[in-house]
VMD Tcl script that builds the backbone (N, CA, C; Angstrom):
set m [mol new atoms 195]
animate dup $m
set s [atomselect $m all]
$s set {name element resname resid chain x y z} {
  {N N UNK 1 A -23.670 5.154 32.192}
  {CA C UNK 1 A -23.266 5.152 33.571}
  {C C UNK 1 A -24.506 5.381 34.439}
  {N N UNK 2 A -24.640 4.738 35.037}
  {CA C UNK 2 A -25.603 4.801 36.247}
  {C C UNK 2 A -25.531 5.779 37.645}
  {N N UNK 3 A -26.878 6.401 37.861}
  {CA C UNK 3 A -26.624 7.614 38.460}
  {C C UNK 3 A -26.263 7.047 40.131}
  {N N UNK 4 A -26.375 5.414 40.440}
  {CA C UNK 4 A -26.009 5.328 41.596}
  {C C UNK 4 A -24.401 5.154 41.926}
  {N N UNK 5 A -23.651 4.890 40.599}
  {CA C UNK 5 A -22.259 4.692 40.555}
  {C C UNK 5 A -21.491 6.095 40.570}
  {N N UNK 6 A -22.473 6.905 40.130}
  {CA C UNK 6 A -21.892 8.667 39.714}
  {C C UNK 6 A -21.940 9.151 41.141}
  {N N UNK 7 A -22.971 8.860 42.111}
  {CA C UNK 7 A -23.353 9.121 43.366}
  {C C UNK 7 A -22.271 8.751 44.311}
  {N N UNK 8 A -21.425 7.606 44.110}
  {CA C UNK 8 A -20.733 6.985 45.236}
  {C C UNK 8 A -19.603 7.686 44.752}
  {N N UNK 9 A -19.248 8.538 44.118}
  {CA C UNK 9 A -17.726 9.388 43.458}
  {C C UNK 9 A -17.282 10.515 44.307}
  {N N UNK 10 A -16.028 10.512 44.852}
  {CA C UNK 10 A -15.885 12.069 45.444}
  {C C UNK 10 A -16.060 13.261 44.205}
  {N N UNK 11 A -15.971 14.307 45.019}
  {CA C UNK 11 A -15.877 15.752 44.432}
  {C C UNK 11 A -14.980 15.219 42.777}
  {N N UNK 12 A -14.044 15.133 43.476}
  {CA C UNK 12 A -12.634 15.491 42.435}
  {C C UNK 12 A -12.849 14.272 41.540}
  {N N UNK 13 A -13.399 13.111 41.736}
  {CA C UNK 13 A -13.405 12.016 40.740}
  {C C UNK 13 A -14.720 12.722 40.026}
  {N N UNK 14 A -15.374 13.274 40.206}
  {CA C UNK 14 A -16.666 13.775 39.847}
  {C C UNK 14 A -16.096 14.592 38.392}
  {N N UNK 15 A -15.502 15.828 38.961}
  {CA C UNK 15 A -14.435 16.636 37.860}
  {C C UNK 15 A -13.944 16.281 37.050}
  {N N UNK 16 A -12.686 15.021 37.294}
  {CA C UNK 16 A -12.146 14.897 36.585}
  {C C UNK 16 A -13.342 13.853 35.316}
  {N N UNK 17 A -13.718 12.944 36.004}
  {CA C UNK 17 A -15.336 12.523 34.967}
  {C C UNK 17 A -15.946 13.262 33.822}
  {N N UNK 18 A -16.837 14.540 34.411}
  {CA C UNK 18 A -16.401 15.612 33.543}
  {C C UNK 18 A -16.082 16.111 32.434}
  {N N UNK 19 A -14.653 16.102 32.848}
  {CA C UNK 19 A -13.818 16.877 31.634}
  {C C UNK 19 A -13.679 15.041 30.444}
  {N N UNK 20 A -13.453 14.096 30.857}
  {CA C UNK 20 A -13.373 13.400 30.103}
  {C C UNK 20 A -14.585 13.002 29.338}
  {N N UNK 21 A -15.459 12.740 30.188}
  {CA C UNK 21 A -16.812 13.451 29.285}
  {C C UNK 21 A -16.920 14.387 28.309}
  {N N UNK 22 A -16.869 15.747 28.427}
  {CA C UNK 22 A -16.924 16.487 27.505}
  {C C UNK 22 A -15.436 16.054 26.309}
  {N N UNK 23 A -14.718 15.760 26.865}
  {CA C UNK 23 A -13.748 15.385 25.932}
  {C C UNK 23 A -14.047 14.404 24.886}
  {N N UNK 24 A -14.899 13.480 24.772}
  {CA C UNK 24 A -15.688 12.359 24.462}
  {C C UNK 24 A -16.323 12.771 23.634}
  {N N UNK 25 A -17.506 13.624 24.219}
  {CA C UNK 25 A -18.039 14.463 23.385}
  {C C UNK 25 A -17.714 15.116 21.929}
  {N N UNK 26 A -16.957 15.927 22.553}
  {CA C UNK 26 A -16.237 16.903 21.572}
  {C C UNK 26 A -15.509 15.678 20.364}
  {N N UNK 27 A -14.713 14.645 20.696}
  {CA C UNK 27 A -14.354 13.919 19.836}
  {C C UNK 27 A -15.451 13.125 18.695}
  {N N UNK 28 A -16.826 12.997 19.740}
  {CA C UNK 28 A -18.286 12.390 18.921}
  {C C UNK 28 A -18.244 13.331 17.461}
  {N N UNK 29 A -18.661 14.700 18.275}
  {CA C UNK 29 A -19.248 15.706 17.303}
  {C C UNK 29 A -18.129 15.831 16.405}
  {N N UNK 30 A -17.162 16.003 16.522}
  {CA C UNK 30 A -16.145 15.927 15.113}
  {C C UNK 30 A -15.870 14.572 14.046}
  {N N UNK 31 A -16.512 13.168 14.665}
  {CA C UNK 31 A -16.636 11.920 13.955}
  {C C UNK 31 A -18.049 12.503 13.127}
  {N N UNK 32 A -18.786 13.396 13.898}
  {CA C UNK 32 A -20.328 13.186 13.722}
  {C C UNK 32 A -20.319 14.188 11.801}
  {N N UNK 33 A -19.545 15.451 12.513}
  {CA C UNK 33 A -19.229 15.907 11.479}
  {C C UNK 33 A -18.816 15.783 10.053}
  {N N UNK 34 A -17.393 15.520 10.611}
  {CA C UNK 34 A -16.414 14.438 9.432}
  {C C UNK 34 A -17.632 12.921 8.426}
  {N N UNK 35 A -18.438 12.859 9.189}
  {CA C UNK 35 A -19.082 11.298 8.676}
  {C C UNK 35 A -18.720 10.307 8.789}
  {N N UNK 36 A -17.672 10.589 9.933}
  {CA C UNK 36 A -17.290 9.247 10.374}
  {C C UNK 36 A -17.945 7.983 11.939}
  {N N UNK 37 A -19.098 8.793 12.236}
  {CA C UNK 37 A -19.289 8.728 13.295}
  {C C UNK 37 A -20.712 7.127 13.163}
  {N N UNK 38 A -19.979 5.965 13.835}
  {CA C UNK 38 A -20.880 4.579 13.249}
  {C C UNK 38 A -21.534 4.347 14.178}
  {N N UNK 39 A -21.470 5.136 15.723}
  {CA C UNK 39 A -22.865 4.456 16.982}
  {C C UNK 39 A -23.102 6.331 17.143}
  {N N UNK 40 A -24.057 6.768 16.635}
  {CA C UNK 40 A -25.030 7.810 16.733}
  {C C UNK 40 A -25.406 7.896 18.210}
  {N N UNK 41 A -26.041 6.587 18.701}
  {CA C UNK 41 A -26.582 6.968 19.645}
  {C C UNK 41 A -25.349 6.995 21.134}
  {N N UNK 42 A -24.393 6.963 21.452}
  {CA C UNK 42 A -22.935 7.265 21.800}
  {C C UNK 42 A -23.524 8.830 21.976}
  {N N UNK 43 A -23.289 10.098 20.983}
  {CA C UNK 43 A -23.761 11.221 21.448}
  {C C UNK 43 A -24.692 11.720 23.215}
  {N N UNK 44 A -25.811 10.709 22.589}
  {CA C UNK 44 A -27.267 10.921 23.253}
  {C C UNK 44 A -26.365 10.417 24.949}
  {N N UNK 45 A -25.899 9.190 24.809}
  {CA C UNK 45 A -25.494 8.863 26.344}
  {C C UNK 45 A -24.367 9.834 27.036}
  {N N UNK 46 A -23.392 10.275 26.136}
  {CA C UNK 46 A -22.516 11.287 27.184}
  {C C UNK 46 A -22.949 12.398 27.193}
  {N N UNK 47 A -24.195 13.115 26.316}
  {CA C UNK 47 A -25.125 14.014 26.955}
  {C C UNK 47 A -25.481 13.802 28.118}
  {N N UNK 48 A -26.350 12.786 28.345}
  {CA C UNK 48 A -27.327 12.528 29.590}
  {C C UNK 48 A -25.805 12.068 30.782}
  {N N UNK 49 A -24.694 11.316 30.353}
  {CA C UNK 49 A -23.933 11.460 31.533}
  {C C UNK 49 A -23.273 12.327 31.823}
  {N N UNK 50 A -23.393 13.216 30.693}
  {CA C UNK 50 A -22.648 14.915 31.531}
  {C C UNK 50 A -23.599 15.548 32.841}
  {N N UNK 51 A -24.791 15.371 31.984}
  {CA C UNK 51 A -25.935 16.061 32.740}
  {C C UNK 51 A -26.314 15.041 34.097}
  {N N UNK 52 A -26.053 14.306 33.929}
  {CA C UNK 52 A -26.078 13.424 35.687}
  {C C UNK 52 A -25.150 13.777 36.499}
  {N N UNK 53 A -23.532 14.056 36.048}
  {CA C UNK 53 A -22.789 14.161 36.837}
  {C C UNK 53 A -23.052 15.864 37.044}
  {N N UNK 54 A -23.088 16.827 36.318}
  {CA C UNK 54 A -23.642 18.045 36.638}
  {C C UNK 54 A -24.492 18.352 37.688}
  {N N UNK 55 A -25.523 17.340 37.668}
  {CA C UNK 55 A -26.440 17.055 38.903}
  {C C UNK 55 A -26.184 16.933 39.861}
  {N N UNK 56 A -25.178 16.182 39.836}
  {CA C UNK 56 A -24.619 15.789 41.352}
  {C C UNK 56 A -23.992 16.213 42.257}
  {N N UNK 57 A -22.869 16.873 40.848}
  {CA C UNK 57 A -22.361 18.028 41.491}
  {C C UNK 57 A -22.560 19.208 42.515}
  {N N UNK 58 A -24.022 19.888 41.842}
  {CA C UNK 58 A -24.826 20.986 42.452}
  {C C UNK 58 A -25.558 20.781 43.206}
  {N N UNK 59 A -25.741 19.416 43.405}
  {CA C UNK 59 A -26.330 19.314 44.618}
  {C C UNK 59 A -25.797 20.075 45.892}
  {N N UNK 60 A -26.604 20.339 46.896}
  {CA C UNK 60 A -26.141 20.980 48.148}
  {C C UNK 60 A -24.708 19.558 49.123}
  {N N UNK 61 A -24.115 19.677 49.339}
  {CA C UNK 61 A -23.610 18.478 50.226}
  {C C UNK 61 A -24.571 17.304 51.317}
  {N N UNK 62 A -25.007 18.056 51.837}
  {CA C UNK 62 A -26.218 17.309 52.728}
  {C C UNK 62 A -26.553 15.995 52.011}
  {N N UNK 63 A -27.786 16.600 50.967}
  {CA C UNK 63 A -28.012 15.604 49.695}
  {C C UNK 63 A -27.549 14.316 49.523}
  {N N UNK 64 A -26.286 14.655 49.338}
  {CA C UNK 64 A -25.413 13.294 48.378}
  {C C UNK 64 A -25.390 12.760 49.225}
  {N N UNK 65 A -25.484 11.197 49.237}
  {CA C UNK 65 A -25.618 9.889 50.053}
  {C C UNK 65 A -24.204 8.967 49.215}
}
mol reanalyze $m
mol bondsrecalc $m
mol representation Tube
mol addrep $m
């Protein structure tokens, strides 16, 4: 996901993003576990899109464009 598409999101679409994110996640690491897990690199991207939308989040309001 691209940080200019994460940018144009309200608050609450931001959140709910998020949680489905980490939900994603959490489902990776238990394929990753189990050995069932066949695109590795899947992990690495809903890391970095948790951590974008986190970003955006904390931004001050002003900020966000």
């Amino acid at each position: 996901m691209k940080a200019k598409e994460i940018k144009s999101k309200s608050e609450q679409e931001l959140k709910d993003l998020l949680v489905d994110l980490r939900k994603e996640q959490f489902e990776l690491r238990m394929q990753l576990g189990t050995g069932q897990l066949t695109e590795p690199h899947k992990l690495r991207q809903v890391r970095r899109d948790i951590a974008r939308v986190k970003t955006v989040l904390n931004q001050p309001q002003g900020e966000q464009a």
